[in-house]
Chimera marker file (.cmm) of the C-alpha trace (Angstrom):
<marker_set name="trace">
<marker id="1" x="-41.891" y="76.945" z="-29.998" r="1" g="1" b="0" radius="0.5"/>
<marker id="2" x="-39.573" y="73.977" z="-28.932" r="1" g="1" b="0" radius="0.5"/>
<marker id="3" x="-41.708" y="71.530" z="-25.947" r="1" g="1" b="0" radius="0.5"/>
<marker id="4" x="-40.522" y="68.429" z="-24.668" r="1" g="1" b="0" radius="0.5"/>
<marker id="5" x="-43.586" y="65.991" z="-23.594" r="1" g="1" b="0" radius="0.5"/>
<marker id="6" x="-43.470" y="65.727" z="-20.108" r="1" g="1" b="0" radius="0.5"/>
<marker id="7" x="-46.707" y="63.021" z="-20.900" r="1" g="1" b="0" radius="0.5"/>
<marker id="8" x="-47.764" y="61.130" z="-23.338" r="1" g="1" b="0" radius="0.5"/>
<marker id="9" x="-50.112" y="62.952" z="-25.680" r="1" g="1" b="0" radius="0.5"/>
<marker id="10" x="-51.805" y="61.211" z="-28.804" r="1" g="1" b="0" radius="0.5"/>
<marker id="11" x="-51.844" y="63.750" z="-31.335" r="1" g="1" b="0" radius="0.5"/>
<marker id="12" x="-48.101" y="64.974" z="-30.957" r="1" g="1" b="0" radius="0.5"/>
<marker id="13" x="-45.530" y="61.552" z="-29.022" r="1" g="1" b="0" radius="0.5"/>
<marker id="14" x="-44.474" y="60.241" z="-26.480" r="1" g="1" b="0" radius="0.5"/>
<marker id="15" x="-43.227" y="61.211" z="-23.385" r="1" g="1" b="0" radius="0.5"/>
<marker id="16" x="-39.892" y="62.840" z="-23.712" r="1" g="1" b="0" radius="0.5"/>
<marker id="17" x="-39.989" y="63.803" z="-27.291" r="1" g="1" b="0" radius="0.5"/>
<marker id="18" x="-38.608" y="67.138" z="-28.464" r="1" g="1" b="0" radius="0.5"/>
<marker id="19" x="-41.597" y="68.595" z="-30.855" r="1" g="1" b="0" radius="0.5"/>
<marker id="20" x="-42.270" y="72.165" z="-32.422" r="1" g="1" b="0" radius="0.5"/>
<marker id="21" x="-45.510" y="73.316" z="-31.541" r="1" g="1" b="0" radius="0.5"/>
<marker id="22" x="-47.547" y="76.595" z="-32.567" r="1" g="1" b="0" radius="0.5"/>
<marker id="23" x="-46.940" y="78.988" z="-29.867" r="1" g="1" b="0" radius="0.5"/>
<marker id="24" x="-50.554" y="79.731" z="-28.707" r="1" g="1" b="0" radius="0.5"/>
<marker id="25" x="-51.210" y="75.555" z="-28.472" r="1" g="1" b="0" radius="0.5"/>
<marker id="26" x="-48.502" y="75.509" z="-26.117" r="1" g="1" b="0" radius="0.5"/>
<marker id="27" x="-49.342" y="78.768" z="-23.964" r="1" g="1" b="0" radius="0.5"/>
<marker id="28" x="-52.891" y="77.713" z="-23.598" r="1" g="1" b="0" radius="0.5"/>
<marker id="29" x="-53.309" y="74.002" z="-23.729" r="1" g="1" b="0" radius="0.5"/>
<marker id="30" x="-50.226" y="72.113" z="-23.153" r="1" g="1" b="0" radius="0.5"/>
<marker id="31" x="-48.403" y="74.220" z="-20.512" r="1" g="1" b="0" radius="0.5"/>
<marker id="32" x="-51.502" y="74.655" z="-18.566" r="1" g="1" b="0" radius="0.5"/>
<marker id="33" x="-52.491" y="70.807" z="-18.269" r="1" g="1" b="0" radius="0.5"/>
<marker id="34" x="-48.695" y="70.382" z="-17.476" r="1" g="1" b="0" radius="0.5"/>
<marker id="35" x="-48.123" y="68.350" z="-20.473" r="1" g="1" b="0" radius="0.5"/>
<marker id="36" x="-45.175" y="70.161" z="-21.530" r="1" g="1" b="0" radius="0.5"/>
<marker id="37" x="-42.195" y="71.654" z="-20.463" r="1" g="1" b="0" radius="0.5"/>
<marker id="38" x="-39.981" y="74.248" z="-23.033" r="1" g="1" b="0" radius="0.5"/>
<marker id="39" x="-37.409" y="73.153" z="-24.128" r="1" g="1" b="0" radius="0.5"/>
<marker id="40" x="-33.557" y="74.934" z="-23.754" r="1" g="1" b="0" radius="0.5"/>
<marker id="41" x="-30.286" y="73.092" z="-23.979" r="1" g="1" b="0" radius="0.5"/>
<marker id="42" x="-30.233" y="72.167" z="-20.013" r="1" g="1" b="0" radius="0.5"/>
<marker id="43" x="-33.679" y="70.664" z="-20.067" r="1" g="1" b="0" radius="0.5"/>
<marker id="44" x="-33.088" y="68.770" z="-23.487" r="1" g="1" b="0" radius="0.5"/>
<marker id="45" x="-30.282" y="66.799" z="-21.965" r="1" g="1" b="0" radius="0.5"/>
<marker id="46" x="-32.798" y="65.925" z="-18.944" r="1" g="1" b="0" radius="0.5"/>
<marker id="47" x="-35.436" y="64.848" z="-21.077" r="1" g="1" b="0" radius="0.5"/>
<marker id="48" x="-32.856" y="62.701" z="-22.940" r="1" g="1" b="0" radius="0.5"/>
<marker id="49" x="-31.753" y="60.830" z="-19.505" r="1" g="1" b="0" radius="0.5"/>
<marker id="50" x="-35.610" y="60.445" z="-18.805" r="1" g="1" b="0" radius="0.5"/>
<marker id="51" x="-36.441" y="59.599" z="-22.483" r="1" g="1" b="0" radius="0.5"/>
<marker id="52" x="-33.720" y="56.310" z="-21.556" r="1" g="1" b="0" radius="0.5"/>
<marker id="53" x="-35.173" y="55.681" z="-17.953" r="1" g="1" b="0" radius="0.5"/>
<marker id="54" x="-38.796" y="55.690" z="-19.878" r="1" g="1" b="0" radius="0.5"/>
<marker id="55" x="-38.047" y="53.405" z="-22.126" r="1" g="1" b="0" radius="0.5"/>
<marker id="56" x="-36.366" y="50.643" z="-19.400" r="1" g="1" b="0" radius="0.5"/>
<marker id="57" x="-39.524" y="51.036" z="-17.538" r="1" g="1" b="0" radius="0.5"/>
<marker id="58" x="-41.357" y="50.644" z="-20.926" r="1" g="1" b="0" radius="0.5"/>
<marker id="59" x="-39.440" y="47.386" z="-21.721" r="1" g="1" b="0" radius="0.5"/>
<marker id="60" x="-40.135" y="45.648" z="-17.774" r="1" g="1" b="0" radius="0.5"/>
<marker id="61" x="-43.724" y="46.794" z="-18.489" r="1" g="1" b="0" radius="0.5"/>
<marker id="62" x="-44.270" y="45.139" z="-21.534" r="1" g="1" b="0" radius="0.5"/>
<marker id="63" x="-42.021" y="41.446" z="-20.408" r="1" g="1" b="0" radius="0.5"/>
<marker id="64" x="-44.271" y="41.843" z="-17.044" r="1" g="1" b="0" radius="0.5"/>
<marker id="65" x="-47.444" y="42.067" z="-19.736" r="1" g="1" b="0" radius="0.5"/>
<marker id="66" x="-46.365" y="39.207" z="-22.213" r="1" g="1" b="0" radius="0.5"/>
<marker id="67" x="-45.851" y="37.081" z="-19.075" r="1" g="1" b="0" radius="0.5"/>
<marker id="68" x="-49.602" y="37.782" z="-17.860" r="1" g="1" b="0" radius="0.5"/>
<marker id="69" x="-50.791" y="36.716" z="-21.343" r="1" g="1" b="0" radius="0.5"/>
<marker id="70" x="-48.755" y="33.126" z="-21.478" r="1" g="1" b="0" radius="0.5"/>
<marker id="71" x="-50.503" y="33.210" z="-17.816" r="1" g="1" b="0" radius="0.5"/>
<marker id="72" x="-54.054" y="33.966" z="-19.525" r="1" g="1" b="0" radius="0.5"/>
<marker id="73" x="-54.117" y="32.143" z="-22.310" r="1" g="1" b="0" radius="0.5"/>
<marker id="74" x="-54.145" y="29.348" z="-20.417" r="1" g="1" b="0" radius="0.5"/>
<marker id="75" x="-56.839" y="29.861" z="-18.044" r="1" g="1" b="0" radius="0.5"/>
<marker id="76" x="-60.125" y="28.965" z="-18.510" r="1" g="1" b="0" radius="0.5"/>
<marker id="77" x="-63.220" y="30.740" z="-16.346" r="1" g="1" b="0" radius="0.5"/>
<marker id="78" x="-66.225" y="28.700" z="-15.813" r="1" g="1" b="0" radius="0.5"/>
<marker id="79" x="-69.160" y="31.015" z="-14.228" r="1" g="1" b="0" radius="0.5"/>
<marker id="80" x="-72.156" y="29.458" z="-13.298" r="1" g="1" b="0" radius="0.5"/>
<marker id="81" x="-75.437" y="31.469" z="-13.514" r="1" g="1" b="0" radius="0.5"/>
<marker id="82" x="-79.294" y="30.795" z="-13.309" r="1" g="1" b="0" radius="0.5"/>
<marker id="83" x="-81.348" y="30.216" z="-16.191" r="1" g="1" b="0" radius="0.5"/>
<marker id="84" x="-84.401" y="30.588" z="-17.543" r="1" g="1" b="0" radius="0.5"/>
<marker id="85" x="-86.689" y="29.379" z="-20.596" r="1" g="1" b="0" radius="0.5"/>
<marker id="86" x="-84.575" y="28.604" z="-23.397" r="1" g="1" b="0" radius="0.5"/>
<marker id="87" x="-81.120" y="29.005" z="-21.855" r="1" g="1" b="0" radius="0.5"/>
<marker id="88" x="-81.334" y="32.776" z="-21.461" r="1" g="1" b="0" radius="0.5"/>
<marker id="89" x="-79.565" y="33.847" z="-18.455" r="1" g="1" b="0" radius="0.5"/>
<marker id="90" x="-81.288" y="35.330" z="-15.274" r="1" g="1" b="0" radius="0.5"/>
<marker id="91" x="-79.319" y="39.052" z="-15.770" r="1" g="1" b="0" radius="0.5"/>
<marker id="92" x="-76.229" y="38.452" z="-17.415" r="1" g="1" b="0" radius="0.5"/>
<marker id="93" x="-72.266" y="38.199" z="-16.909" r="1" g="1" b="0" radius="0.5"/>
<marker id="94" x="-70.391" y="41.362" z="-17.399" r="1" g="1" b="0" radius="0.5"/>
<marker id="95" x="-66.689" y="42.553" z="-17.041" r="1" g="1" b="0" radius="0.5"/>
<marker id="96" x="-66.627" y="42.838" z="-13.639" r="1" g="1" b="0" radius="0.5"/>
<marker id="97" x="-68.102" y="39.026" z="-13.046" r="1" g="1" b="0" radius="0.5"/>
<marker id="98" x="-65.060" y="37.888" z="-15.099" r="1" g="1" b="0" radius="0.5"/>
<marker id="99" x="-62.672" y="40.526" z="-13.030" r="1" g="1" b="0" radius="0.5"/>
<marker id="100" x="-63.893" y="38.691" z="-9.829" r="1" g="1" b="0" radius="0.5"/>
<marker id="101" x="-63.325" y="35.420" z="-11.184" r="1" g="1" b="0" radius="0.5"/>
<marker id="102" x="-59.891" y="35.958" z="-12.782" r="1" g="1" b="0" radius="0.5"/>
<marker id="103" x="-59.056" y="37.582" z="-9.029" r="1" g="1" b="0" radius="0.5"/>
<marker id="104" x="-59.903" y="34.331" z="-7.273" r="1" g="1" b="0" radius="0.5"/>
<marker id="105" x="-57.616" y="32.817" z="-9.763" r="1" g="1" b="0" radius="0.5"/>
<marker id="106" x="-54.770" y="35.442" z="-8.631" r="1" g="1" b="0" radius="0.5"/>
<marker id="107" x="-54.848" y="37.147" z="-11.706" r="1" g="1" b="0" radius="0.5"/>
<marker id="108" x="-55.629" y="40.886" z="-10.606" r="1" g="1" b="0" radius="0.5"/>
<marker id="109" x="-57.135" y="42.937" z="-13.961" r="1" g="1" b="0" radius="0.5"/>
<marker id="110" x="-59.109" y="45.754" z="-14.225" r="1" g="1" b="0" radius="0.5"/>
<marker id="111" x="-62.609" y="45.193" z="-15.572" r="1" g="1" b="0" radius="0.5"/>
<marker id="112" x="-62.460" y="48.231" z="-18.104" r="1" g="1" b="0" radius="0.5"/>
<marker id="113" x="-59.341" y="46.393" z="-20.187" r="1" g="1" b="0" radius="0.5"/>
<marker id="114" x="-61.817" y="43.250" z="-20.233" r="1" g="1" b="0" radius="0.5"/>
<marker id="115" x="-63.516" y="43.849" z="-23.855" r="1" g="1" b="0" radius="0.5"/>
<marker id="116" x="-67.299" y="42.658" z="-24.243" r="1" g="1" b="0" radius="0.5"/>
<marker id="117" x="-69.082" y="43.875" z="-26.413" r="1" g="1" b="0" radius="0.5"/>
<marker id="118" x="-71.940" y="43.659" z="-24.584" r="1" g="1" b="0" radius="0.5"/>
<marker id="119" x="-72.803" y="41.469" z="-21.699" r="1" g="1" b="0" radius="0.5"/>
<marker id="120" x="-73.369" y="37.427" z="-21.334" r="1" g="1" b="0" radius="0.5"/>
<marker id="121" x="-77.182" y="36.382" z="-21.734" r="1" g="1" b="0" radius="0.5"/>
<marker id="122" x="-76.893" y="33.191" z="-22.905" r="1" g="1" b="0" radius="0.5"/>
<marker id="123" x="-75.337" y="29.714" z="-21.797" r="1" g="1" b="0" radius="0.5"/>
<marker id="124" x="-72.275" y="28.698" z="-23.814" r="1" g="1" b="0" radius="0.5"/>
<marker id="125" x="-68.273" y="29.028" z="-24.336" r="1" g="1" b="0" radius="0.5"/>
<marker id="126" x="-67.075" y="32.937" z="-25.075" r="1" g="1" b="0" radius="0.5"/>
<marker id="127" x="-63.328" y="33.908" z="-25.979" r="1" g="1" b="0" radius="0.5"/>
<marker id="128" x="-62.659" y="37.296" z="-23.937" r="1" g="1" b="0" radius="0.5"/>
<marker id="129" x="-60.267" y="39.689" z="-24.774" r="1" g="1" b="0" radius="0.5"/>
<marker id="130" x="-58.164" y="41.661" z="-21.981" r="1" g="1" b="0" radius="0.5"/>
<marker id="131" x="-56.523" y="44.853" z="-23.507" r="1" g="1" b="0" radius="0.5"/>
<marker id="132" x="-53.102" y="45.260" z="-21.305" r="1" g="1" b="0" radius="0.5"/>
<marker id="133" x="-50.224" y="47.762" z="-21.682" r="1" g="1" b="0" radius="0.5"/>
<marker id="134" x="-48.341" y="48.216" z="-24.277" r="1" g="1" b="0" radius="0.5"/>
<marker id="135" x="-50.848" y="47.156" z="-27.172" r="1" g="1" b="0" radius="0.5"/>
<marker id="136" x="-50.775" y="43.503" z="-25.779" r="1" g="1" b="0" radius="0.5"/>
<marker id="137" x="-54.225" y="41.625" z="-25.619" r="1" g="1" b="0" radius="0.5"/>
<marker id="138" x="-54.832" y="38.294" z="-24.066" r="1" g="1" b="0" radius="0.5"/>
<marker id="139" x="-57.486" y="35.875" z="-25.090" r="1" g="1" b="0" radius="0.5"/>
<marker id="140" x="-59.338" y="33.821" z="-22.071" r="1" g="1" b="0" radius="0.5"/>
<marker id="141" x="-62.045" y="31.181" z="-22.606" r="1" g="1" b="0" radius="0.5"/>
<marker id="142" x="-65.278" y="32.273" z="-20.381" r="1" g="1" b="0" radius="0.5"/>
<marker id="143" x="-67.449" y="28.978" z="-20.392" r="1" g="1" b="0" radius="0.5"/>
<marker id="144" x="-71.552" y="30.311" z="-18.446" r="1" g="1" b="0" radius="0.5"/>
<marker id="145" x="-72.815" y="27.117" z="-17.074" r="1" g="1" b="0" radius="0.5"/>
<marker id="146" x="-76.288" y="26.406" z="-15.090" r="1" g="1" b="0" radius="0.5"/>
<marker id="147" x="-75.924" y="27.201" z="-11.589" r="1" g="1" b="0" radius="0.5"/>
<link id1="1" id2="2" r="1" g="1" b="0" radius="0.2"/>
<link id1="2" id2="3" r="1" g="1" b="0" radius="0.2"/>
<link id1="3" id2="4" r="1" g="1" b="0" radius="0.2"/>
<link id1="4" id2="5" r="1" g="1" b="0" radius="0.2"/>
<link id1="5" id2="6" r="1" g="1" b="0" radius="0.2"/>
<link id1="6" id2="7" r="1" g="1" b="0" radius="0.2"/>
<link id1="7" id2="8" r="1" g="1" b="0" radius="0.2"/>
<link id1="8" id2="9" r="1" g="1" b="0" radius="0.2"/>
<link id1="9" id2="10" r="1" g="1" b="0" radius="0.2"/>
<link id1="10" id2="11" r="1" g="1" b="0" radius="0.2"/>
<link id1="11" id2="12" r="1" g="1" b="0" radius="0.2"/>
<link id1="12" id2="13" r="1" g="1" b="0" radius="0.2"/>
<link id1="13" id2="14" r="1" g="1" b="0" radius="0.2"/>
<link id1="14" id2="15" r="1" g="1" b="0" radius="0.2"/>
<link id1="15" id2="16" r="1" g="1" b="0" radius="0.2"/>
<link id1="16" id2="17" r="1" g="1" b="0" radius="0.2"/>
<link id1="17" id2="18" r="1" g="1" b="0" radius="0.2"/>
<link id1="18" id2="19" r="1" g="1" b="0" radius="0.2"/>
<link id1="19" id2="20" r="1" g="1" b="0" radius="0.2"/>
<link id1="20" id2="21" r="1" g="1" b="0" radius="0.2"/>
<link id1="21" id2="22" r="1" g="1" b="0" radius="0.2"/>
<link id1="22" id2="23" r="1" g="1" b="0" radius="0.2"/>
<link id1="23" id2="24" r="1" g="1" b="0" radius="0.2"/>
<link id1="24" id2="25" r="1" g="1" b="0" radius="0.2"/>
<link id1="25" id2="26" r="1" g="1" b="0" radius="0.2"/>
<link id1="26" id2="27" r="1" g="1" b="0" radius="0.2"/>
<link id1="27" id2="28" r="1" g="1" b="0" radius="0.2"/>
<link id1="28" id2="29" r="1" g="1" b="0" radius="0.2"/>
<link id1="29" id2="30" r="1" g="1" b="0" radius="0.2"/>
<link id1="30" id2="31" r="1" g="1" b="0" radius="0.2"/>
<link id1="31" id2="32" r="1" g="1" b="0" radius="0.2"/>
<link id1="32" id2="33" r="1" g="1" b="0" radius="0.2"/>
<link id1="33" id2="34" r="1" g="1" b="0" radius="0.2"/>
<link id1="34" id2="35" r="1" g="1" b="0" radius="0.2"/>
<link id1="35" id2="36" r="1" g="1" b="0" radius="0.2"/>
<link id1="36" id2="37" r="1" g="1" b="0" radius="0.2"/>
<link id1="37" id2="38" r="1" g="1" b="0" radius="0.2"/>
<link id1="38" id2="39" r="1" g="1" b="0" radius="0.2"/>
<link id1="39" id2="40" r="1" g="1" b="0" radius="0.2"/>
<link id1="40" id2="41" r="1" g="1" b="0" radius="0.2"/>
<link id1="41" id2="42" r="1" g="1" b="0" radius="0.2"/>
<link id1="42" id2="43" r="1" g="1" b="0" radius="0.2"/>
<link id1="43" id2="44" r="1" g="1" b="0" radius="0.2"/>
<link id1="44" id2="45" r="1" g="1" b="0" radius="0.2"/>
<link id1="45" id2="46" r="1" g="1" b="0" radius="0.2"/>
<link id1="46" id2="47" r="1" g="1" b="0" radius="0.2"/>
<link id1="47" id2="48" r="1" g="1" b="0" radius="0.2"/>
<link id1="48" id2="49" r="1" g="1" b="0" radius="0.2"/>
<link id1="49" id2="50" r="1" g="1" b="0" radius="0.2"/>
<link id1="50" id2="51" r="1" g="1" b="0" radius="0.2"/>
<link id1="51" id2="52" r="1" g="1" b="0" radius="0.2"/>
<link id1="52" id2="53" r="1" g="1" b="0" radius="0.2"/>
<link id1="53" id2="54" r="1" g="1" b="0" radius="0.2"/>
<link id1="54" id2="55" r="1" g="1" b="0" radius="0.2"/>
<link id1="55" id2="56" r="1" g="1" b="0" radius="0.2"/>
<link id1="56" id2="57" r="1" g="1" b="0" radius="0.2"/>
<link id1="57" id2="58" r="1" g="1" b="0" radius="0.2"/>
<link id1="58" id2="59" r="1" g="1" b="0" radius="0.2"/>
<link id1="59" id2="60" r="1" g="1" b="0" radius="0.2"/>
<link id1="60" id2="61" r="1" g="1" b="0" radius="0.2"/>
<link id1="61" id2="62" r="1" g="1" b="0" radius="0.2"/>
<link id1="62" id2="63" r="1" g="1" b="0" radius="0.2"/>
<link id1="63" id2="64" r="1" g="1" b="0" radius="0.2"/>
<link id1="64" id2="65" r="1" g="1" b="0" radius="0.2"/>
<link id1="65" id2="66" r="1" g="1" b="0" radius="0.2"/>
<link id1="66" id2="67" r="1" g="1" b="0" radius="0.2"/>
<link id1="67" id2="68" r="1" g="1" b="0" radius="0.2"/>
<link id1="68" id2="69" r="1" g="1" b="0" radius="0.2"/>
<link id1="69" id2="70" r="1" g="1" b="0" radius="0.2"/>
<link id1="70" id2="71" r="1" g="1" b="0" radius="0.2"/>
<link id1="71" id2="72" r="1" g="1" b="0" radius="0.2"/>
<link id1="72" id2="73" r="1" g="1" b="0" radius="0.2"/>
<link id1="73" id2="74" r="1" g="1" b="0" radius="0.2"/>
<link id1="74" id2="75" r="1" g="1" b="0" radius="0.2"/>
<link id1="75" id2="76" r="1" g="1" b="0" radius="0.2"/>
<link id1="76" id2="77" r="1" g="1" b="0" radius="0.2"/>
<link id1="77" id2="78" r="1" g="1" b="0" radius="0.2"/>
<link id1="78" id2="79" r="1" g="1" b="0" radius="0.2"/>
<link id1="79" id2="80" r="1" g="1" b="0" radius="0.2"/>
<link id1="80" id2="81" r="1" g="1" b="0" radius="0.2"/>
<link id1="81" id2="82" r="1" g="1" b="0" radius="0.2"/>
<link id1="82" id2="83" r="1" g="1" b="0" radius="0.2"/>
<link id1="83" id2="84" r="1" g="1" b="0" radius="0.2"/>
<link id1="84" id2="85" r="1" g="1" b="0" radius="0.2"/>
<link id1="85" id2="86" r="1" g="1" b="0" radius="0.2"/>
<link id1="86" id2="87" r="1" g="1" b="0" radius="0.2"/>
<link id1="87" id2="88" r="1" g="1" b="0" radius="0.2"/>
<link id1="88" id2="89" r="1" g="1" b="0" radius="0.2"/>
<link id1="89" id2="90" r="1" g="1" b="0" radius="0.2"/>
<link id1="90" id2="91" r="1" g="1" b="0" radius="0.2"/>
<link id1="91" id2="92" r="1" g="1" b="0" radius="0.2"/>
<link id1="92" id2="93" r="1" g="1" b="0" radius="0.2"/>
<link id1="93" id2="94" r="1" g="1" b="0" radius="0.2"/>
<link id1="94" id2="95" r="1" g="1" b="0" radius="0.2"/>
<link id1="95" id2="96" r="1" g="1" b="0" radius="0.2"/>
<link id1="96" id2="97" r="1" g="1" b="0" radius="0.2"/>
<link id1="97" id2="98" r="1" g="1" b="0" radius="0.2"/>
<link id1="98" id2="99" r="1" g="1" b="0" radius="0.2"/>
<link id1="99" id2="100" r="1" g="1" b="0" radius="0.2"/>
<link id1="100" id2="101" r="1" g="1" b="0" radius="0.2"/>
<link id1="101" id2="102" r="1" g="1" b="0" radius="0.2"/>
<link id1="102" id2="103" r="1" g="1" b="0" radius="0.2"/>
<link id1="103" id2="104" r="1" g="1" b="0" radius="0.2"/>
<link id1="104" id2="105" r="1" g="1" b="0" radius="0.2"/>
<link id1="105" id2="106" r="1" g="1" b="0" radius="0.2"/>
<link id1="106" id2="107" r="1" g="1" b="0" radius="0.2"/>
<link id1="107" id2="108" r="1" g="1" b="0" radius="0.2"/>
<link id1="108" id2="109" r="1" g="1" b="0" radius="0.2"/>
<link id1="109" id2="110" r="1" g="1" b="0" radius="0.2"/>
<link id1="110" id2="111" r="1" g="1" b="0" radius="0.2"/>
<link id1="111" id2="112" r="1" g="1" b="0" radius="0.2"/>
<link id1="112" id2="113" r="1" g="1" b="0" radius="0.2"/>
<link id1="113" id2="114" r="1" g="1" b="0" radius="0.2"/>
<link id1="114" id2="115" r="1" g="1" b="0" radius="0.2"/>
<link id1="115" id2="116" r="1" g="1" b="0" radius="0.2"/>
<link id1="116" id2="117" r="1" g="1" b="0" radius="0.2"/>
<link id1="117" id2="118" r="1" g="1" b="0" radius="0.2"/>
<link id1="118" id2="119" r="1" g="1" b="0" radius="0.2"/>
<link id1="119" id2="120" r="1" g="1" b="0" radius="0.2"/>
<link id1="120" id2="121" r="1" g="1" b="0" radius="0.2"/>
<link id1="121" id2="122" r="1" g="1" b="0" radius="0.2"/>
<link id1="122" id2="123" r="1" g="1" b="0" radius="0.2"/>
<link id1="123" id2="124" r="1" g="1" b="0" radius="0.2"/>
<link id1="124" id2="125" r="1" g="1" b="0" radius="0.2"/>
<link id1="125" id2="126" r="1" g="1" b="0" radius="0.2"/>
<link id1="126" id2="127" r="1" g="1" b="0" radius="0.2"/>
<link id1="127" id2="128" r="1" g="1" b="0" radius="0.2"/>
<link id1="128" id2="129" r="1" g="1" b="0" radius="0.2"/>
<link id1="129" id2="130" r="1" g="1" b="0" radius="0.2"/>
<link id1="130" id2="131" r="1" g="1" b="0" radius="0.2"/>
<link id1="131" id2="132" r="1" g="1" b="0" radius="0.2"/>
<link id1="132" id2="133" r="1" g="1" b="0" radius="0.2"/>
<link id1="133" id2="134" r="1" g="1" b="0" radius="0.2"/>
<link id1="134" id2="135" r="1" g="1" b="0" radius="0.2"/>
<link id1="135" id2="136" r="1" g="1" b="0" radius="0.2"/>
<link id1="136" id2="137" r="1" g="1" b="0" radius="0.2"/>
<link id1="137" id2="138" r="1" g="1" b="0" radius="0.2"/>
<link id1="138" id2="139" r="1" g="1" b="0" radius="0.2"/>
<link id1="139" id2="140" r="1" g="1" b="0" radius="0.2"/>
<link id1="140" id2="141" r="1" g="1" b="0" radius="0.2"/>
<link id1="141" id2="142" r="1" g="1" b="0" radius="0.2"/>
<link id1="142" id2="143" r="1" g="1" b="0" radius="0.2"/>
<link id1="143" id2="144" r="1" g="1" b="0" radius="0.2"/>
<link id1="144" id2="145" r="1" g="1" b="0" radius="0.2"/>
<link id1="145" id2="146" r="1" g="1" b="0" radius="0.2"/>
<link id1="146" id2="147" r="1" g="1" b="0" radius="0.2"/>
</marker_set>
């Protein structure tokens, strides 16, 4: 059966493509969830026209993204936090204490693209990566000082 991704979905493309697909995946996974539309001559020259339109948007998406890394790469957050014996941190800093600071800065990202591994407990410099669209990452120096 002939589908043309309405969405994005890992396993099969991208939005827009033109895949065959088993008959029973389509009828009971991908048509339900709207993922999918079939595909006849009339609605393979409309996915064509939004296959183009996807990939402009695609293209602004990923300048807009390599501009916010240049941005980020030069940025450096110092967060100040209180401190116990042996420079361990009173609680620690997470994503979303970085996600507040970078917003001060006027840098707006969501904390779930920041990547820790785990959080802060200790005093010191930490390179931070921020996941954005398009498979771009940006790398920003987090520096924990004594409050």
């Amino acid at each position: 059966m002939k589908v043309i991704l309405q969405k994005d979905v890992p396993t099969l493309g991208e939005a827009g493509d033109i895949k065959e697909v088993a008959a029973g995946y389509a009828r009971n996974y991908l048509l339900p969830k709207k993922l999918v539309i079939l595909a006849d001559d009339s609605s393979q020259k409309v996915a064509l026209h939004q296959k183009k339109l996807i990939a402009v948007k695609k293209e602004k998406r990923k300048k807009a993204g390599q501009k916010l890394v240049e941005a980020l790469a030069s940025v450096e957050l110092q967060i100040g936090a209180q401190v116990g014996e042996e420079e361990k941190l009173f609680g620690s800093v997470t994503s979303m204490d970085i996600a507040k600071k970078l917003k001060e800065l006027g840098h707006e990202v969501d904390r779930r693209k920041i990547q820790l591994e785990e959080p802060i407990k200790k005093l010191g410099e930490y390179e931070v990566g921020i996941k954005l669209d398009e498979g771009l990452t940006a790398k920003v120096k987090v520096t924990v000082i004594k409050e």
